[in-house]
N, C-alpha and C positions, 0 to 999 in steps of 0.2 A: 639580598634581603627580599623577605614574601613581597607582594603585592598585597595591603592590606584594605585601597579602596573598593569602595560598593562595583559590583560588576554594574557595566550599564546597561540599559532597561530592565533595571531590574525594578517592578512595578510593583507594591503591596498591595494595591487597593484593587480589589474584584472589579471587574467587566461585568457591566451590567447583562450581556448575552450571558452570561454563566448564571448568576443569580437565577434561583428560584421564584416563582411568582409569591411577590408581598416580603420580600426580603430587600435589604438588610434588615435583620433585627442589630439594634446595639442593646451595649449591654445596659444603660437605663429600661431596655422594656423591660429586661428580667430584674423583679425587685426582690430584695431579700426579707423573710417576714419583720425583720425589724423597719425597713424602709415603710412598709404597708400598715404596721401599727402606726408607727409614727405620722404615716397618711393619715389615718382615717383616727387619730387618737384615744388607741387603745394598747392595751397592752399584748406584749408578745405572745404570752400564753394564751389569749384571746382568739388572734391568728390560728396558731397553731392547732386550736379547735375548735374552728372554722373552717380550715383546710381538712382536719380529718374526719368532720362532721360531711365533706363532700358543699359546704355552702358557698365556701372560698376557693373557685380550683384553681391549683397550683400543677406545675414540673416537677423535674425530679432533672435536676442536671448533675450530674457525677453520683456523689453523696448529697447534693445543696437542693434544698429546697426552696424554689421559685414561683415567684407570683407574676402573670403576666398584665400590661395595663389595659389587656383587653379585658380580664380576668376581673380586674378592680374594676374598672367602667362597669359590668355586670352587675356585678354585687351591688354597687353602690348605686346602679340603676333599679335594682328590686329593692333595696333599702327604701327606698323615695317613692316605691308603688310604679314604675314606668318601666316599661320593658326598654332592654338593651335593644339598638335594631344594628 
């Protein structure tokens, strides 16, 4: 019969020596436009031509279109007249 326990050490979680500077991202920073309407309460189609107007910038992960919350902090800091710092 296989051996079907976890080999040991075997560790999932990244070293922080390996990580990039400002990393982890999880996946709450990347929001989906519907997360982001729902933020900021407006509608999707709203978003999405906000994003292609270049007002809202977004990713592009795979096919998915992503909103980062540094991305919102921005926006919603020029909304209000204050710059993002």
């Amino acid at each position: 019969m296989p051996d079907t326990s976890a080999p040991s050490g075997d560790n999932h979680e990244l070293s922080s020596t390996t990580e990039p500077a400002g990393w982890p991202i999880t996946p709450v920073d990347l929001l989906r436009p519907e997360d982001v309407a729902h933020r900021l309460q407006i509608g999707r189609t709203k978003v999405y031509d906000l994003i292609r107007s270049g007002t809202l910038r977004s990713v592009k992960v795979g096919g998915c279109r992503r909103v980062t919350l540094a991305a919102l902090a921005e926006f919603i800091a020029r909304l209000d007249g204050r710059s993002a710092a």
